[in-house]
N, C-alpha and C positions, 0 to 999 in steps of 0.2 A: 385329939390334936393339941399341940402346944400354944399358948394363945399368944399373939405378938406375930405371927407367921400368916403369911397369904396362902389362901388356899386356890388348889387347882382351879382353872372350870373344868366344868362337868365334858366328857366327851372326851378330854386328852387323848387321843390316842398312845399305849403306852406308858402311860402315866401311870408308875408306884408311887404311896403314900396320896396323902392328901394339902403336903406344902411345896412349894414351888422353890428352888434353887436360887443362888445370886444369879446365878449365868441367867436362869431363865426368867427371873424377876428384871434384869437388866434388857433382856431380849423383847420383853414385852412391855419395858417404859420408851424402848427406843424402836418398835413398831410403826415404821406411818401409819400403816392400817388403824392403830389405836388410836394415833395421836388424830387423825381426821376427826374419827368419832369423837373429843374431846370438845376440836374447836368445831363443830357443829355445834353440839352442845354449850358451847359457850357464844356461839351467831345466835342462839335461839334466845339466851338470855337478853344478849345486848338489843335485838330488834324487837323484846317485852319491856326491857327498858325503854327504849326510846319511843315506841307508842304512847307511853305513860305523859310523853314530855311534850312542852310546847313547841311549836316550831318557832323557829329563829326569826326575832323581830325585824319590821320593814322601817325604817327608816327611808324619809325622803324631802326635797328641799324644795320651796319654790320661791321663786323672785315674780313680778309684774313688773310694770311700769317704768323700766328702767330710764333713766333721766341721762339724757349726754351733757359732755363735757361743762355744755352754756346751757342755763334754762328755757324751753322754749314759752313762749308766757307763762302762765300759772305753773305748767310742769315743772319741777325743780325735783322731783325725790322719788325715790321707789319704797315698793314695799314685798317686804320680804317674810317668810316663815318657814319652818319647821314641823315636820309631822314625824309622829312616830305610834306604827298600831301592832297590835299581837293577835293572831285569831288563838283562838283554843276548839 
């Protein structure tokens, strides 16, 4: 066989030679049935990727004691923070 050329699969029914045509090289890039098996194959990648990866950090805010407009004796101020966690 010439090298540079796709070969059959095995089973063609009908199939002379052992390379495949434009028409049927064309037939079989624009197969759904192929193009499934492709992005399968490529789901399978993406969800061993993202096992690998951290999950999306929590971010979260808290306030206490928040103080109105007038102080009421000592209360005068709040106190406020910030959290941010990652599990792995």
């Amino acid at each position: 066989a010439r090298q540079g050329l796709l070969r059959r699969p095995e089973g063609w029914a009908g199939a002379h030679g052992d390379t495949v045509t434009l028409q049927e090289s064309l037939a079989l890039a624009n197969n759904p049935r192929l193009q499934s098996v492709s992005w399968e194959g490529r789901a399978q990648e993406v969800r061993a990727l993202q096992a690998g990866l951290w999950p999306n950090p929590i971010l979260g805010t808290e306030t206490e004691d928040l103080s109105p407009k007038e102080p009421i004796g000592d209360f005068v101020d709040a106190s406020s923070g910030a959290t941010s966690t990652q599990h792995n």
